[in-house]
Each structure stands twice: as structure tokens, then as C-alpha cells.
C-alpha positions as CSV (number, residue, x, y, z in Angstrom):
1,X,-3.1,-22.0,89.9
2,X,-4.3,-25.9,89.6
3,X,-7.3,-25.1,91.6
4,X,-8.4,-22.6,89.4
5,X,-8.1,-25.1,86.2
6,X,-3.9,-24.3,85.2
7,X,-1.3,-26.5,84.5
8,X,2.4,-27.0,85.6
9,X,5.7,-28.5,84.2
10,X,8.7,-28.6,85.5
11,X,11.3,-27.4,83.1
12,X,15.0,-27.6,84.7
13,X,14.3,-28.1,88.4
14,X,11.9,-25.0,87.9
15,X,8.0,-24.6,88.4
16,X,6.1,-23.4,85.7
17,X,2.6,-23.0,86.0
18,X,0.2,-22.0,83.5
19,X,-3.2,-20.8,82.2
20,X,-6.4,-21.4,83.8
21,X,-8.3,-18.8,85.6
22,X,-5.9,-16.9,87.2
23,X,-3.6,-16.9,83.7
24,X,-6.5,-15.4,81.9
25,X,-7.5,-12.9,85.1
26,X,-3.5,-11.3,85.1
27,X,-3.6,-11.4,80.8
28,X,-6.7,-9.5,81.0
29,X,-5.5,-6.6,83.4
30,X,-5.1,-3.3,82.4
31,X,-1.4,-1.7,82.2
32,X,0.7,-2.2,83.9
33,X,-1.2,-4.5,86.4
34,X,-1.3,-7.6,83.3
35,X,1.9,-9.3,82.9
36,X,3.0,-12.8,80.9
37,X,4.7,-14.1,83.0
38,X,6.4,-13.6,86.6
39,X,9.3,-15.4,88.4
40,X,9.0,-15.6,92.3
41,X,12.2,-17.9,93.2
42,X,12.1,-21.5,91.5
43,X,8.4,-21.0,90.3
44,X,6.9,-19.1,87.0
45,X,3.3,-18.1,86.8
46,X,2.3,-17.4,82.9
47,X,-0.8,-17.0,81.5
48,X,-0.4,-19.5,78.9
49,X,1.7,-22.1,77.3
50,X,2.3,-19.8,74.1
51,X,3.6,-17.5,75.9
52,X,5.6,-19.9,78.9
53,X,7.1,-21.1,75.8
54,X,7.9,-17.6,74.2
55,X,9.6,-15.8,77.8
56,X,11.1,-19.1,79.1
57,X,14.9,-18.0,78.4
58,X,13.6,-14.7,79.8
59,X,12.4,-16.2,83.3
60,X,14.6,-18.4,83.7
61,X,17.1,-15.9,83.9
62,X,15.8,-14.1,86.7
63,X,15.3,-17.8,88.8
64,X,19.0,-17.1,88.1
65,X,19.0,-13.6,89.4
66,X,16.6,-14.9,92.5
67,X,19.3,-17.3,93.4
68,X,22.2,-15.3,93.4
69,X,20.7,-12.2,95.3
70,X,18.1,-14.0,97.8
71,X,16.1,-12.5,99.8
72,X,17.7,-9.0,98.1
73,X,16.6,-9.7,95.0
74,X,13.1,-8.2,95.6
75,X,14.6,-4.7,97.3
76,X,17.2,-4.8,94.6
77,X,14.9,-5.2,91.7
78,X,12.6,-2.6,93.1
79,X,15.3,-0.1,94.0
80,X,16.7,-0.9,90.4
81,X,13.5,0.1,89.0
82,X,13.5,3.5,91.2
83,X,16.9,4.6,90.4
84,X,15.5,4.6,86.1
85,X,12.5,6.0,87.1
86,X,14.0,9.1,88.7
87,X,16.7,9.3,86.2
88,X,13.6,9.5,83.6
89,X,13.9,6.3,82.0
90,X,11.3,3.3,82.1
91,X,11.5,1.6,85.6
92,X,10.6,-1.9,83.7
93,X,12.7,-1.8,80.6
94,X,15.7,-0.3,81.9
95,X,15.7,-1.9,85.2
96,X,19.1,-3.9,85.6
97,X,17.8,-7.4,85.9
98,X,15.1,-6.7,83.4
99,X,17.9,-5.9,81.1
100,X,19.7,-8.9,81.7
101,X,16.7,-11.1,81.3
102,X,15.8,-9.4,77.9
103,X,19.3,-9.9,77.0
104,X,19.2,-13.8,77.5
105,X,15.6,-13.9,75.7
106,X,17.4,-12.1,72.6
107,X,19.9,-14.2,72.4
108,X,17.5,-17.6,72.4
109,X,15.2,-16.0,69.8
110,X,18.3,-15.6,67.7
111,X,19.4,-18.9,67.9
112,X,15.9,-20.4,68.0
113,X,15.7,-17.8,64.3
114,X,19.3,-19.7,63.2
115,X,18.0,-23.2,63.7
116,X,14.7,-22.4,62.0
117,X,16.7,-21.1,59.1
118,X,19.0,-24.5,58.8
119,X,16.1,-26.3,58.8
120,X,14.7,-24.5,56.3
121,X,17.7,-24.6,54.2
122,X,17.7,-28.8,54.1
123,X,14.1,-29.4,52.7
């Protein structure tokens, strides 16, 4: 992603690269080939800051998830997806570690919404 004009930061021992060419080429897709952001291991592609900043909590949970299943995490992710899918649910949304991950990302927005709220209250 640097070569084609993107950025990186390293946010808790973790990768995070951003933006550029490629950031714009995978925002652009079509469904469900465009994604915000994607976790493989200790490394997060995003297509922008904005929105690195928005899903961090969310991918940062499944570095988490990477690290405790290893090289399974991959099969397990994709047979987690299968197993909704032929129960007729959404294969992304109701996906185990996709659930876990959204969990995480609710729980910063509502503290991120507290804080905002306290700060708002003292001016």
C-alpha cells in the first residue's frame, strides 16, 4: 500500500495501513467485493484514516482472534460464515468472530458517545 501512495501507523504493536490507491480501488468495489477495512494477522488494510479511525476497536479484535486461533482462524472464520449461511442467516453479520468484533466496536462507540457527553457537560 506505500507504493501505491498509502500510509501506515503502528497503533499497539499492530500495522495499519491506509488510503492511497489501493484504499480507494477496495472502497470503490461493488458488494460485497468493497470492504473498510480487513485484518490479516498483525496488519489492517483500510481505505482511509476516517474510517481506520471509526473500525479500529473492531479490527483490532480480530488481530485478537488471529492470534488465538492461528493458522485456523482463516478455515474457522470461513466455516463460521458457512454454518449462518446454510442456516439462512447472513454469513458476514452473523458470523462468530464478526459478532465478537461488532461487539467490541459497540462497546468503544458507547464509551467514545459517554466521554463526548462529559465533555460536553463541562463547557
Amino acid at each position: 500500500m506505500l507504493a501505491l501512495g498509502g500510509r501506515v501507523r503502528i497503533v499497539a504493536g499492530i500495522a495499519e495501513f491506509y488510503g492511497g490507491w489501493m484504499g480507494n480501488f477496495f472502497a470503490s468495489r461493488p458488494r460485497p467485493f468493497c470492504f473498510g477495512a480487513i485484518t490479516l494477522g498483525h496488519v489492517i488494510l483500510d481505505t482511509c484514516l476516517k474510517e481506520l479511525i471509526a473500525l479500529r476497536a473492531h479490527e483490532h479484535v480480530h488481530v485478537r482472534q488471529y492470534e488465538q486461533w492461528g493458522v485456523f482462524f482463516l478455515p474457522a472464520y470461513a466455516l463460521s460464515s458457512l454454518w449462518e449461511v446454510c442456516h439462512g442467516r447472513n454469513g458476514y453479520r452473523n458470523n462468530f468472530f464478526e459478532r465478537q468484533a461488532y461487539a467490541a466496536e459497540d462497546k468503544n462507540n458507547l464509551q467514545t458517545s459517554r466521554l463526548n457527553e462529559i465533555a460536553n457537560d463541562t463547557h
